[in-house]
Backbone as a chain_set.jsonl record, in Angstrom:
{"seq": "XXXXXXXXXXXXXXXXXXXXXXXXXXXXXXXXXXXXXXXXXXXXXXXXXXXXXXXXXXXXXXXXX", "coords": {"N": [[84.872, 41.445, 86.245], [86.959, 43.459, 85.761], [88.782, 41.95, 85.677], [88.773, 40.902, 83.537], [88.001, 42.734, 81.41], [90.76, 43.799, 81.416], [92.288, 41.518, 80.168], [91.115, 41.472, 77.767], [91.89, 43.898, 76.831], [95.41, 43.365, 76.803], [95.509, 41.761, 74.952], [95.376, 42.375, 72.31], [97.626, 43.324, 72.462], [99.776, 41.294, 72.885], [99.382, 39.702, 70.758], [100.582, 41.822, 68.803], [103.45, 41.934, 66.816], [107.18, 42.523, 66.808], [109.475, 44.703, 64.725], [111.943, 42.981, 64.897], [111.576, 40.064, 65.936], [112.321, 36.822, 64.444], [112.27, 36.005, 61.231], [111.536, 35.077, 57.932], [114.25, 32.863, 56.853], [116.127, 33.62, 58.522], [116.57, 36.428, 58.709], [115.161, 39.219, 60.186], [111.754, 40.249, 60.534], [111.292, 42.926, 60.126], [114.217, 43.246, 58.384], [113.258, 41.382, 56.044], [110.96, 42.885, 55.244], [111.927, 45.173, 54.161], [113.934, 44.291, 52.509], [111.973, 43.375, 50.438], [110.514, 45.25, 49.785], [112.659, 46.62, 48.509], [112.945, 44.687, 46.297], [110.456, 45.213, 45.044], [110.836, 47.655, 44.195], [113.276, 47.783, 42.157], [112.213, 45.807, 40.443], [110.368, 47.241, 39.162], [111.331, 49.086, 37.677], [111.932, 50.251, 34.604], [113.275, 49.027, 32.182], [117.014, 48.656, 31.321], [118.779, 50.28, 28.424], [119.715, 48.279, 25.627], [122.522, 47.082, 25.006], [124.162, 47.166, 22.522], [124.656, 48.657, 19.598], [121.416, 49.079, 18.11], [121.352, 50.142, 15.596], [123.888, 49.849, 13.951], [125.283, 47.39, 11.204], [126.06, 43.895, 11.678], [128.142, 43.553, 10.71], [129.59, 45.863, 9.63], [130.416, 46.67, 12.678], [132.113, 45.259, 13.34], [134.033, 45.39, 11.472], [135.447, 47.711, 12.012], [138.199, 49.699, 13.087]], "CA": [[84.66, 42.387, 85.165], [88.113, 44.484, 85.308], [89.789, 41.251, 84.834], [87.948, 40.154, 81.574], [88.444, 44.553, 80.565], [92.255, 44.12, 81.16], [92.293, 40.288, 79.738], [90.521, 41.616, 76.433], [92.905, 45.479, 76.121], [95.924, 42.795, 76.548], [95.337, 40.374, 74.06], [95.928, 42.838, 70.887], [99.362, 43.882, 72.668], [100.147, 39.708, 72.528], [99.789, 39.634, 68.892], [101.396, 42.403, 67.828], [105.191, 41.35, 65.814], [108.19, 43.448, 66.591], [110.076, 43.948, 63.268], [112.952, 42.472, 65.72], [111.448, 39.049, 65.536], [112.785, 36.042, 63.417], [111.292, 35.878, 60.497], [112.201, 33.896, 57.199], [115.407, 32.952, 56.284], [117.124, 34.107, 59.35], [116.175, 37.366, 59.022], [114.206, 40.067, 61.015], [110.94, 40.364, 59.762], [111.688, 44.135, 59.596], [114.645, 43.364, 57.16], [112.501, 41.13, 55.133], [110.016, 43.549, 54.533], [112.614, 45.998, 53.446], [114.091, 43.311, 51.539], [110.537, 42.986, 49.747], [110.773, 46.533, 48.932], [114.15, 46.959, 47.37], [112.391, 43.719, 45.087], [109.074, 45.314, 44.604], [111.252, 48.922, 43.563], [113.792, 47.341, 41.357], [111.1, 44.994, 39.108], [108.923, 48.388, 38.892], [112.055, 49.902, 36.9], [112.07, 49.753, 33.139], [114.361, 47.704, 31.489], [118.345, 48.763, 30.5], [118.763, 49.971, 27.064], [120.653, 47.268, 25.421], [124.599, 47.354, 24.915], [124.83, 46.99, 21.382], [123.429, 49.582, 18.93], [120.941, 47.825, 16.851], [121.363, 50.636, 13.852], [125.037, 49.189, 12.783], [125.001, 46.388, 11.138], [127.088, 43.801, 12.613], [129.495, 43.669, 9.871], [130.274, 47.059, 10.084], [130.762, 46.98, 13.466], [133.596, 44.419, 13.712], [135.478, 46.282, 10.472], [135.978, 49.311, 12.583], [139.755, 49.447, 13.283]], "C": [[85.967, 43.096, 84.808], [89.171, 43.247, 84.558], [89.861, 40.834, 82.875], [88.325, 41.768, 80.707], [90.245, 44.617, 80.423], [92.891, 42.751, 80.322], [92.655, 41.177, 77.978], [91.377, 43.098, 76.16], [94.673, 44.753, 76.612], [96.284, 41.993, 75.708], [95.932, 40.952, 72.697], [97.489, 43.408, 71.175], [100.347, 42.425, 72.364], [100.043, 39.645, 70.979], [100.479, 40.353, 68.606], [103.303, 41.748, 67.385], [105.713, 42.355, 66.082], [109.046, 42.747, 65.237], [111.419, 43.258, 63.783], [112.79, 40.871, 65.759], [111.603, 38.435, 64.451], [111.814, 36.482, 62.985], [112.078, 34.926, 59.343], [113.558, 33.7, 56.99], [116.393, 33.81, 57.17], [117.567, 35.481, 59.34], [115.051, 38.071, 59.568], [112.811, 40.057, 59.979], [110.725, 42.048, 59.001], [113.174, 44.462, 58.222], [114.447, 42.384, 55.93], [111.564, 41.864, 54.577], [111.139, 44.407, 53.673], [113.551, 45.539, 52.14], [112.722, 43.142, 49.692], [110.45, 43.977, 48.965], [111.207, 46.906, 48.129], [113.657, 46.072, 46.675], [111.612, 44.578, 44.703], [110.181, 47.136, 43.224], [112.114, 48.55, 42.424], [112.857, 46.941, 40.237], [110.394, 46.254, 38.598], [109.677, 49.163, 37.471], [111.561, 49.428, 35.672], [113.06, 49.185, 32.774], [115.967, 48.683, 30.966], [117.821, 49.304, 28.93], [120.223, 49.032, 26.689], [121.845, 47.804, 25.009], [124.813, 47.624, 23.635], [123.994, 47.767, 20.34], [123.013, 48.724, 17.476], [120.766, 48.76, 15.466], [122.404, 49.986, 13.284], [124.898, 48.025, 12.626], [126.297, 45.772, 11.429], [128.404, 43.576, 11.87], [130.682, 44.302, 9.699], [130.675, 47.441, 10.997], [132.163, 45.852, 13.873], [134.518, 44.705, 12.226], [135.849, 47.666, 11.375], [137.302, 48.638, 13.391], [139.785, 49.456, 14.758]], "O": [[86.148, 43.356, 83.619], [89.917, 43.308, 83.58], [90.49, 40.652, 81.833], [88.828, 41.836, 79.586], [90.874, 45.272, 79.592], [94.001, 42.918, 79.818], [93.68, 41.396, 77.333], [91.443, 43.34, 74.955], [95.422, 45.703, 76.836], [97.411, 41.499, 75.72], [96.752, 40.324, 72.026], [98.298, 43.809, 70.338], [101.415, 42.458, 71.753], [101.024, 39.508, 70.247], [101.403, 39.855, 67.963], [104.011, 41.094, 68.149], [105.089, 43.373, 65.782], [109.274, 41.616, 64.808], [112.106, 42.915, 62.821], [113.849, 40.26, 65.619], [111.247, 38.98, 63.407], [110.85, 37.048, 63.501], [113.01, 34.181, 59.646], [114.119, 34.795, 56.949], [117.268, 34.54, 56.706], [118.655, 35.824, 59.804], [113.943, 37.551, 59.435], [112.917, 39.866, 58.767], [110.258, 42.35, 57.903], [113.235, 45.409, 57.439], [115.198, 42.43, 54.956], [111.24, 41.601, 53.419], [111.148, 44.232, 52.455], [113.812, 46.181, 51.123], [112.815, 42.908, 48.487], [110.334, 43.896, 47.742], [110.71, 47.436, 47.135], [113.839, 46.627, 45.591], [112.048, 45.0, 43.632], [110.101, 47.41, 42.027], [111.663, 49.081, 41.409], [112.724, 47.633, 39.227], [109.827, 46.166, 37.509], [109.067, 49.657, 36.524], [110.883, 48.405, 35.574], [113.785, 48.851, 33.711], [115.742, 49.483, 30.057], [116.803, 48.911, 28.36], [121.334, 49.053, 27.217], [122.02, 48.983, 24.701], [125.743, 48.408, 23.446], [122.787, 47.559, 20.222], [123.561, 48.17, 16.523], [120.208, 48.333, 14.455], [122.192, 49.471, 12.186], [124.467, 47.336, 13.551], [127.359, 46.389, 11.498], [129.51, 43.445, 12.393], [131.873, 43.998, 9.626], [131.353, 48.465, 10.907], [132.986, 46.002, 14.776], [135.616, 44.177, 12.05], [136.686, 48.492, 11.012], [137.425, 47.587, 14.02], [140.849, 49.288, 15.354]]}, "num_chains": 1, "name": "protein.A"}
């Protein structure tokens, strides 16, 4: 009985992942997640406003001295 009680409050310590273990691409699985992050936070941003101001027209903007 104690063995099968210490068997079974062992078993979920065997699964658990340190973020220290490989993981893809020859990184930790702890700096893949954080990896995942800095993706997920970046894409979330809104977009740049574009470079070139779309009131002048572009005519006018390549006569300027």
């Amino acid at each position: 009985m104690r063995t099968a009680l210490a068997l079974a409050l062992m078993l979920p310590l065997a699964a658990c992942q340190q973020d220290s273990d490989p993981g893809p691409g020859g990184v930790t699985r702890g700096e893949a997640r954080a990896l995942d992050e800095a993706a997920t936070m970046l894409d979330s941003r809104p977009a740049p406003p574009p470079l070139v101001d779309a009131t002048v027209p572009a005519d006018a903007a390549s006569a300027a001295p």
